[in-house]
C-alpha positions in Angstrom: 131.4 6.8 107.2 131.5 7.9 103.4 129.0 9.8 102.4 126.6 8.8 99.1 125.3 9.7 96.3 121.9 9.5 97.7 122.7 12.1 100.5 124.5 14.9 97.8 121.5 17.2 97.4 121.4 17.7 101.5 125.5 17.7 101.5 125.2 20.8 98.7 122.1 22.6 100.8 124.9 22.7 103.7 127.7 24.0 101.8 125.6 26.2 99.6 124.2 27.6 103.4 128.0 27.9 104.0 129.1 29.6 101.5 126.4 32.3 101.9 127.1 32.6 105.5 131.2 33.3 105.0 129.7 35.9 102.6 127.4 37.6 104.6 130.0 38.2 107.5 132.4 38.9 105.0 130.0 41.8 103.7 129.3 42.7 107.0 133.2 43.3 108.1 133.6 45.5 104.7 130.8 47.6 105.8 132.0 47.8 109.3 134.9 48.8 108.3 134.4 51.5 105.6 132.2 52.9 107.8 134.5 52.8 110.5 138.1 53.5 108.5 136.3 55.1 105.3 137.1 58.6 103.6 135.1 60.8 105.9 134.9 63.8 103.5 132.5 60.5 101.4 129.2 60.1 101.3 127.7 57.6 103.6 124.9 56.5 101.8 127.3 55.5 98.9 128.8 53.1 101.4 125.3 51.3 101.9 124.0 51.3 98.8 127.1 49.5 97.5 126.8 47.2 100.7 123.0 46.8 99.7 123.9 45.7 95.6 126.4 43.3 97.5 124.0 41.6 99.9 121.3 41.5 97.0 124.2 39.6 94.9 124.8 37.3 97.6 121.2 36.8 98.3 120.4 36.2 94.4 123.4 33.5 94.1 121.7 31.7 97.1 118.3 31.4 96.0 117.1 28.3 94.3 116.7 29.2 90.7 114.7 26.9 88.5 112.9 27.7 85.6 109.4 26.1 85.2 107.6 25.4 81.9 104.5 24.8 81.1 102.6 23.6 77.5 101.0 25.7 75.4 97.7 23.0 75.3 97.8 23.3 79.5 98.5 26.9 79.4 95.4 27.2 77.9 93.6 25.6 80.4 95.0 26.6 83.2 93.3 29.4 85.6 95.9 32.2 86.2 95.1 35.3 88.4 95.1 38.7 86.2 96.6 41.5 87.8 94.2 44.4 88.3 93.5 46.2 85.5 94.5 50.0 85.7 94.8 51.7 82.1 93.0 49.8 78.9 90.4 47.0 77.8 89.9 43.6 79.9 89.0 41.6 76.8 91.3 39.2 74.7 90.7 41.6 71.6 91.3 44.9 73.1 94.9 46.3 74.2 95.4 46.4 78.2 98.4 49.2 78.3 98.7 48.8 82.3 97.9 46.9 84.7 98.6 47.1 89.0 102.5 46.2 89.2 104.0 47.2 86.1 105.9 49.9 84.7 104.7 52.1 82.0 107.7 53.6 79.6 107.5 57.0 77.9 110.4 57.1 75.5 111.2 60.3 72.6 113.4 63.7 71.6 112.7 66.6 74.2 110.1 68.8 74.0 107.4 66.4 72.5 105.1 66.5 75.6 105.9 63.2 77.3 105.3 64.7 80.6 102.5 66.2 79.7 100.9 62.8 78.6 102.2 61.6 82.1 100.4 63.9 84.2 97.4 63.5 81.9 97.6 60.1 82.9 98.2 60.3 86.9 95.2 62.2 87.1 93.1 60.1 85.6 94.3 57.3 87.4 93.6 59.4 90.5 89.8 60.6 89.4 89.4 56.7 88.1 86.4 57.8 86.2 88.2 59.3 83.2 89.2 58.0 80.1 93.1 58.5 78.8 93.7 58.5 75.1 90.4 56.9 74.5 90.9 53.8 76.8 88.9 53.0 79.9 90.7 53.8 83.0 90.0 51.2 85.9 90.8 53.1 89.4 90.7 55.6 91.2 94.5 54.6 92.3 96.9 56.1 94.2 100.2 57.5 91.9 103.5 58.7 92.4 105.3 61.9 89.6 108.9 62.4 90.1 108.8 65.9 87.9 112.8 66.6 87.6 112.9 69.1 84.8 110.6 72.0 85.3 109.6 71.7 89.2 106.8 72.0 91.4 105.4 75.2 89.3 104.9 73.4 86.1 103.4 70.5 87.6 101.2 73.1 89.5 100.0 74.5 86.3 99.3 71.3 84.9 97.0 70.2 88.0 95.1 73.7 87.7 94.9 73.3 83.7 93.6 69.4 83.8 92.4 68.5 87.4 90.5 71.9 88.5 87.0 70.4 88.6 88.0 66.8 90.8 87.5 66.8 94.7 90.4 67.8 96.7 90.3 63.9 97.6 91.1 62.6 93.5 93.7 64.9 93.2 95.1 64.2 97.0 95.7 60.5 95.3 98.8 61.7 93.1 102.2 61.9 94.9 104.8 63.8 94.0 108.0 65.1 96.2 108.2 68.8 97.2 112.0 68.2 97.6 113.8 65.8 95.2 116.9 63.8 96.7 119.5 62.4 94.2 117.4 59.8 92.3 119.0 57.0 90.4 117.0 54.4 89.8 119.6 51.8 88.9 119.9 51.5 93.2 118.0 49.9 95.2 117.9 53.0 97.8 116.5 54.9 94.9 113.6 52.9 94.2 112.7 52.1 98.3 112.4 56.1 98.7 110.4 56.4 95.8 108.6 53.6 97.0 107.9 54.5 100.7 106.7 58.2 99.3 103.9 57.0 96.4 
């Protein structure tokens, strides 16, 4: 029998699931064998985390991706779940700087006191009654500080300076790591740990 046209979409499913299975035991003997034949004076984590990038390539070229559009006149219409609201106004007029999910980015020259504004931020995120730079601040929520310049003393100062007056319980609510590992966020082990501690 010849196959059709009619039949090509299931005929690419099976060699698309093909392709990703020779690739995924193909991963799986590399990582066998580094670990098994590798440099042993080299780190072992290396060896996963570039085994982890590889399996999320592999993963990403095997997923259906289709973009969907919509109209702007049904866009409009159309009911769409807000993410909850943690830093700002929830009004079409007033600025919403964060919400549950995102990723707030503090940019400038050293020594202009971005960390300061972040810690002034975590704990009022952790009180969730305070305001931050004159918005409303929707929580209490938990929050994770990775403080990699000054250490645990600085941040310590900063909680006495700004937090002495909230329950043991608010301030309990901010995160941050007595030890720091190697962080680099550009892998995926990175941002798991970071993760699995906030």
């Amino acid at each position: 029998r010849v196959p059709t046209a009619a039949h090509g979409v299931h005929y690419a499913k099976i060699v698309r699931g093909l392709s990703v299975r020779r690739k995924s035991i193909a991963l799986a003997d590399r990582l066998i064998r580094a670990s098994l034949e590798g440099d042993p004076d080299s780190d072992p984590l290396e060896v996963l985390e570039h085994a982890s990038r590889e399996m999320l390539e592999v993963a990403h070229g095997a997923t259906d991706q289709k973009v969907e559009c919509v109209g702007g006149g049904d866009l409009i219409h159309m009911d769409i779940p807000r993410p909850k609201l943690l830093i700002g106004e929830d009004a079409q007029d007033k600025a919403r700087l964060l919400a549950a999910g995102q990723l707030m980015l503090f940019s400038g020259p050293p020594k202009l006191g971005k960390s300061l504004l972040v810690a002034e931020a975590m704990v009022s995120l952790a009180a969730g009654d305070l305001a931050w730079l004159g918005f409303q601040i929707h929580g209490p929520v938990r929050v994770g500080g990775v403080e990699a310049e000054g250490g645990l003393d600085l941040v310590q100062d900063w909680l006495r300076a700004m937090a002495a007056d909230l329950p043991r319980e608010a301030i309990n609510r901010i995160r941050i790591p007595k030890t720091l590992p190697k962080i680099d966020l550009t892998r995926p082990r990175s941002v798991m740990l970071l993760r699995r501690f906030i």
